[in-house]
C-alpha angles and dihedrals in degrees: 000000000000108000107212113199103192101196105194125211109270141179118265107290104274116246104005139110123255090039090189092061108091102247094251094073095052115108123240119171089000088302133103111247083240097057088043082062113043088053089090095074100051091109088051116099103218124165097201139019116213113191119182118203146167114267080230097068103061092219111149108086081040095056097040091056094050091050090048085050090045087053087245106142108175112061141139127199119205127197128216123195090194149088106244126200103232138329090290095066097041094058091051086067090070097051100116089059096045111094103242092215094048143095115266130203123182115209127192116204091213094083134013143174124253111279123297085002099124106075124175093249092070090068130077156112119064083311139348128205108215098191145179112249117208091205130057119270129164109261119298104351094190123184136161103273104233121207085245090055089050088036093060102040098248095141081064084088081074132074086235078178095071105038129100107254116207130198120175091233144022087228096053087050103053087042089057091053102041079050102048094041113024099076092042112132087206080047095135087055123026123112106259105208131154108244088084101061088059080058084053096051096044092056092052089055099264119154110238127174133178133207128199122228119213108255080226085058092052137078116217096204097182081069094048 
C-alpha cells in the first residue's frame, strides 16, 4: 500500500505563535500536530509515504525527521509551486512516485484517529470512505455507499475533509480522476475533490463502502 498525504496551501495557523510556520509543526502536548496525526497509522503496513506540500512551506527536511522519529523509512516528499483546487488534484501531483499496482490511501492531517487506530482490515472493496462523523455513533458503524447516497449529498453529515480515502489501485485512481474532471466544462475552476471519484466508481459498477468513526475515536487537530 502507498499512504499519500496531499497538504493544501493554507493561510498562517490561527491563533498561534510563529504565523509564518505551516500548523502542522506547531507543538501541542510536546508533540507536533503532524506527528500527533500520523500516529494513526502506525498499525498500517505501508511501503512507501507520499506528502504533498506546498514549496512555501519548506517542509521537506521537517517531514523527513518526524517520520524517522515515527519509525516510517520510505517517504517522498513532493513540492508544488501552485495553487491547487482540492485534495484530488493535489494528489495527482504525486502521480509519478505512487505505485500504480498498488493500494492507495489518502490521509488528510486535519483530523485523525486515536494512535494506532487505523488497521489494514478496515479497508476494503474498490474504495472505501473512512470518514468523521459529527454525531455519536457507537464505534465503526460500517455499510455498502450507494450512487443515490453520493447523488444527494448525504455524505455531507460527514467532514469528508478530514476522512482516509481509500482506492484499490493507483491506477484506478488516477483513471477515475482523469474520468470525472478532464471533459468539465468548469473545468479551470471547479473544486476538484475526491468524493466524486467514489460517484464515479459506483456508476461503472465498482464496490465502495464506507465506514463512520466515533467523534470520541477521532482528534480534531485544528482545535488542538
Amino acid at each position: 500500500m502507498t499512504i499519500a498525504v496531499p497538504i493544501i496551501r493554507q493561510a498562517a495557523y490561527q491563533g498561534k505563535p510563529n504565523p509564518d510556520k505551516p500548523w502542522y509543526m506547531h507543538e501541542t502536548n510536546g508533540k507536533t500536530l503532524f506527528y500527533t496525526s500520523m500516529q494513526s497509522l502506525s498499525q498500517m503496513s505501508a511501503t512507501k509515504h507520499v506528502f504533498i506540500t506546498p514549496r512555501d512551506d519548506d517542509a521537506a527536511d521537517f517531514i523527513e525527521e518526524q517520520c524517522a522519529s515515527l519509525g516510517i523509512s520510505d517517504t517522498r516528499v513532493v513540492e508544488y509551486d501552485f495553487d491547487v483546487s482540492g485534495q484530488a488534484e493535489c494528489v495527482m501531483i504525486a502521480t509519478p512516485h505512487l505505485q500504480a499496482d498498488k493500494e492507495l490511501l489518502i490521509f488528510s492531517l486535519e483530523a485523525a484517529a486515536e494512535p494506532g487506530g487505523i488497521k489494514p482490515e478496515l479497508f476494503y472493496g474498490d474504495g472505501h470512505i473512512l470518514c468523521v462523523s459529527q454525531f455519536g455513533k457507537d464505534m465503526l458503524n460500517s455499510s455498502r455507499v450507494d450512487a443515490e447516497m453520493l447523488n444527494q449529498n448525504r455524505l455531507s453529515e460527514y467532514d469528508t475533509t478530514s476522512a482516509y480515502f481509500y482506492f484499490k489501485s493507483a491506477s484506478l485512481y488516477e483513471q477515475l480522476y482523469y474520468e470525472n474532471y478532464s471533459n468539465t466544462k468548469d473545468n479551470a475552476t471547479m473544486q476538484r475533490n475526491i468524493i466524486p471519484l467514489y460517484d464515479r466508481l459506483l456508476h461503472s459498477g465498482g464496490v465502495v463502502h464506507h465506514t463512520t468513526l466515533q467523534p470520541g475515536r477521532v482528534l480534531a487537530l485544528a482545535k488542538l
